[in-house]
C-alpha positions in Angstrom: -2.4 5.5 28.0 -6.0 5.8 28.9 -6.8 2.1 28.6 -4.6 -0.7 30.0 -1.9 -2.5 27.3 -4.4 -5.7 26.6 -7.7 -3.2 26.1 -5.7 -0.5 23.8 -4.1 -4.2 21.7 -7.8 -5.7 21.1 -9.3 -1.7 20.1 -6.5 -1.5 17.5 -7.7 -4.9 16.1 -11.1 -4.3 16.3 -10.1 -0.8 14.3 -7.8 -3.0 11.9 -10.6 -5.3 11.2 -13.6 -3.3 10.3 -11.4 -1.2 8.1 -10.1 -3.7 6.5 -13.5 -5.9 6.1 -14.9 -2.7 4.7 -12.2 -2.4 2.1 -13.1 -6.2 1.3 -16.6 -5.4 0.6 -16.0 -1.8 -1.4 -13.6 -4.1 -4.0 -16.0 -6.9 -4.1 -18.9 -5.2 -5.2 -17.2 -2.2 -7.1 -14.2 -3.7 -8.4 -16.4 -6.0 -11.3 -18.2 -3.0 -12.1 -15.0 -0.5 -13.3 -12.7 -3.6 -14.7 -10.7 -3.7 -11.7 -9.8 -7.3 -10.5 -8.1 -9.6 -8.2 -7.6 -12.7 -10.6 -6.4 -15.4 -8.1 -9.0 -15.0 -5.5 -12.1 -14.8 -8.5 -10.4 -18.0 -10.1 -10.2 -19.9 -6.5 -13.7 -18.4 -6.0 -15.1 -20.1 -9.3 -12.7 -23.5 -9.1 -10.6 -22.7 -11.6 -7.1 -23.0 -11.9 -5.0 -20.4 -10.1 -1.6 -20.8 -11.6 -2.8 -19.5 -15.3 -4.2 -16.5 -13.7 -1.1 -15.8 -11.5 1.6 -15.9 -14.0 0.8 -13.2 -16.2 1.0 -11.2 -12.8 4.6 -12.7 -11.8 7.2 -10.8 -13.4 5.8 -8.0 -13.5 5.1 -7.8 -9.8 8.7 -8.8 -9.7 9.9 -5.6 -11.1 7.4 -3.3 -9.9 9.0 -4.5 -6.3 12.3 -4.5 -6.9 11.8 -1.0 -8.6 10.0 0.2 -5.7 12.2 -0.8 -3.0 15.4 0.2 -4.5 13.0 3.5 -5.3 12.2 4.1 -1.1 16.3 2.8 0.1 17.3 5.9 -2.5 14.4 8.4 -1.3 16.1 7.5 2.3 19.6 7.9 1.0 18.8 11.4 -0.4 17.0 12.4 2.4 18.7 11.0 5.5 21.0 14.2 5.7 18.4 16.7 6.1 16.5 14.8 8.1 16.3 15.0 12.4 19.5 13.4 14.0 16.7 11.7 16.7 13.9 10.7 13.8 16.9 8.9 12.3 18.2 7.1 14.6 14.8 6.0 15.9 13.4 4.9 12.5 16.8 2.7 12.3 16.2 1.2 15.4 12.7 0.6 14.4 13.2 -0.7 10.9 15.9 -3.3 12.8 13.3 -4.8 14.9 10.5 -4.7 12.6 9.4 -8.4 11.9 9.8 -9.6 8.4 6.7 -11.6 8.5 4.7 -8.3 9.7 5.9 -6.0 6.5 5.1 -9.0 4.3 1.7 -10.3 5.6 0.4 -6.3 6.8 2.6 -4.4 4.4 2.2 -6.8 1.6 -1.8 -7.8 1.9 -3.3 -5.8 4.6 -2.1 -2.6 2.7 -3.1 -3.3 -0.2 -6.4 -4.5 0.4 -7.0 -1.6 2.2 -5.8 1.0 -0.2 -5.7 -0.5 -3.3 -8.8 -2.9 -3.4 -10.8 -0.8 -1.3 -10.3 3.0 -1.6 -8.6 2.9 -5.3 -11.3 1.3 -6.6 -14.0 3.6 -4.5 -11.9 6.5 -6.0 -12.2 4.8 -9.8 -16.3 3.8 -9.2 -17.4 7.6 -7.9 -15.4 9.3 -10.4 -17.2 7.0 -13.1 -20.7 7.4 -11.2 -20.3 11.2 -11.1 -19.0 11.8 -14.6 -20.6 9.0 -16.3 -23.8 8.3 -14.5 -22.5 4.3 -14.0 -22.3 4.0 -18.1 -20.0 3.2 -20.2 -16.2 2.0 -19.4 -14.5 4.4 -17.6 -11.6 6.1 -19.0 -8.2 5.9 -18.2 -7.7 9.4 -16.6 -10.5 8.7 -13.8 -7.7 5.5 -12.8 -4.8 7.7 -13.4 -6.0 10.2 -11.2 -7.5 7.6 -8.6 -4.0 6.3 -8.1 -2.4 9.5 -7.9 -4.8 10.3 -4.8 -4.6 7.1 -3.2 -1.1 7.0 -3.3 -0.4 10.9 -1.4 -3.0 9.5 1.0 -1.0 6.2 1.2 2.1 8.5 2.1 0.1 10.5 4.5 -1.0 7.2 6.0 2.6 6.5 7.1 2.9 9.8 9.4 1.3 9.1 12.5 4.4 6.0 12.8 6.9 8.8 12.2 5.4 10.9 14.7 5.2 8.5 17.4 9.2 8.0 16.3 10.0 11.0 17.5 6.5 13.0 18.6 6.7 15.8 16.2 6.9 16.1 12.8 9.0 18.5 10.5 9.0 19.8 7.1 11.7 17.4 5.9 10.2 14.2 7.6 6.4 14.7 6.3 8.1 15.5 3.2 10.6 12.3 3.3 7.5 10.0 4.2 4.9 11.3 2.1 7.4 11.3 -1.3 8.6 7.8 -0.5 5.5 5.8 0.1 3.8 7.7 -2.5 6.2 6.8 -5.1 5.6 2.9 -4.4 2.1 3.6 -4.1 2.2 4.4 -7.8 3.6 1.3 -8.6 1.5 -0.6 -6.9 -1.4 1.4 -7.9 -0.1 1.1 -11.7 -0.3 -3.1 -11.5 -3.3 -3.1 -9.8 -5.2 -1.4 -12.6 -3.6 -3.2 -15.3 -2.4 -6.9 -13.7 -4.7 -7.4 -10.8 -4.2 -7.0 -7.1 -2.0 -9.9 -6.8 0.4 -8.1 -8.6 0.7 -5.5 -6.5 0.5 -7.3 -3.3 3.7 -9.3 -4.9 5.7 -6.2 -6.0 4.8 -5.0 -1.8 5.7 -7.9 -0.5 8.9 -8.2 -2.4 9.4 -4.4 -1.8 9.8 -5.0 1.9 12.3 -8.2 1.0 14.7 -5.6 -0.9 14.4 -2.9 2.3 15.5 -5.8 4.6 18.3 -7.4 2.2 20.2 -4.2 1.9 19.9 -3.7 5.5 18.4 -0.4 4.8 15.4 1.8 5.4 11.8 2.9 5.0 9.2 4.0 7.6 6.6 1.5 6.4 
């Protein structure tokens, strides 16, 4: 490495951190303006309560999660035979040490701040300030194919873990981590457009809780 342990730690935090305080920003000033929303932060925000605002996210956060974890344990399933003997058995060993708290509180919230609140909703504004000129409501194709993006780039996101796994990366592994993320990355992208974010940082969280139940796997 060219910087000691302690200097790389703080530059990856210092990374983390304007990232993810720019993805803040881009959802708090764009989200209002495209009908995106994150209900339970705008109701603590304003005083109100936060349980009428959260329960119409609940359930389905609850399926979208168990849908989309039982969705990336089957994308491993199918694709664990074609896959590297060495990317395998490192991803395993990975996913076993993994902390729990770390998929719920980075998987679950940092995630989806940073690529649903901040670059879905970017997507969602410039398509409707390039089309529209700012006016009108934007329509449900500039969202549909705002998610669609988003989550391929949420996939592609998750390579650089699989190549440090094994320092390379073949056609069946990009394939295997792009297709798996990417099909969450709908879902998530789905409930944030019509629930609100905490939906979707729910179904994420609750995701990672069906990997780690069934003791099985997902470079996440």
């Amino acid at each position: 490495m060219p910087f000691p342990p302690l200097v790389a730690k703080l530059l990856s935090v210092i990374q983390s951190t304007v990232l993810l305080s720019l993805a803040v920003l881009i959802g708090r000033g764009l989200a209002p303006k495209v009908g995106l929303s994150s209900p339970v932060a705008e109701a603590a925000a304003e005083g109100r309560k936060l349980l009428s605002v959260l329960q119409p996210q609940i359930i389905p956060g609850l399926i979208g999660g168990l849908a989309g974890g039982i969705a990336i344990l089957a994308s491993w399933v199918l694709a664990k035979p074609f896959l590297p003997l060495t990317f395998v058995a490192r991803a395993e060993e990975f996913n076993k040490i993994l902390p729990l708290l770390t998929r719920l509180l980075y998987g679950g919230i940092t995630e989806e701040l940073l690529v649903r609140w901040g670059l879905l909703t970017l997507l969602v504004w410039g398509a409707w300030r390039l089309f529209q000129g700012g006016r009108g409501r934007p329509p449900a194709i500039y969202f549909v194919g705002a998610i669609l993006f988003s989550s391929v780039l949420f996939g592609v996101g998750h390579l650089p873990l699989a190549f440090a796994l094994t320092g390379h990366l073949t056609a069946s592994i990009i394939c295997y981590v792009v297709v798996a993320n990417s099909v969450f990355g709908l879902i998530a992208g789905y409930l944030y457009w019509k629930k609100g974010l905490e939906s979707a940082i729910l179904a994420h969280m609750l995701a990672h809780a069906v990997i780690v139940t069934a003791g099985g796997f997902a470079t996440r």
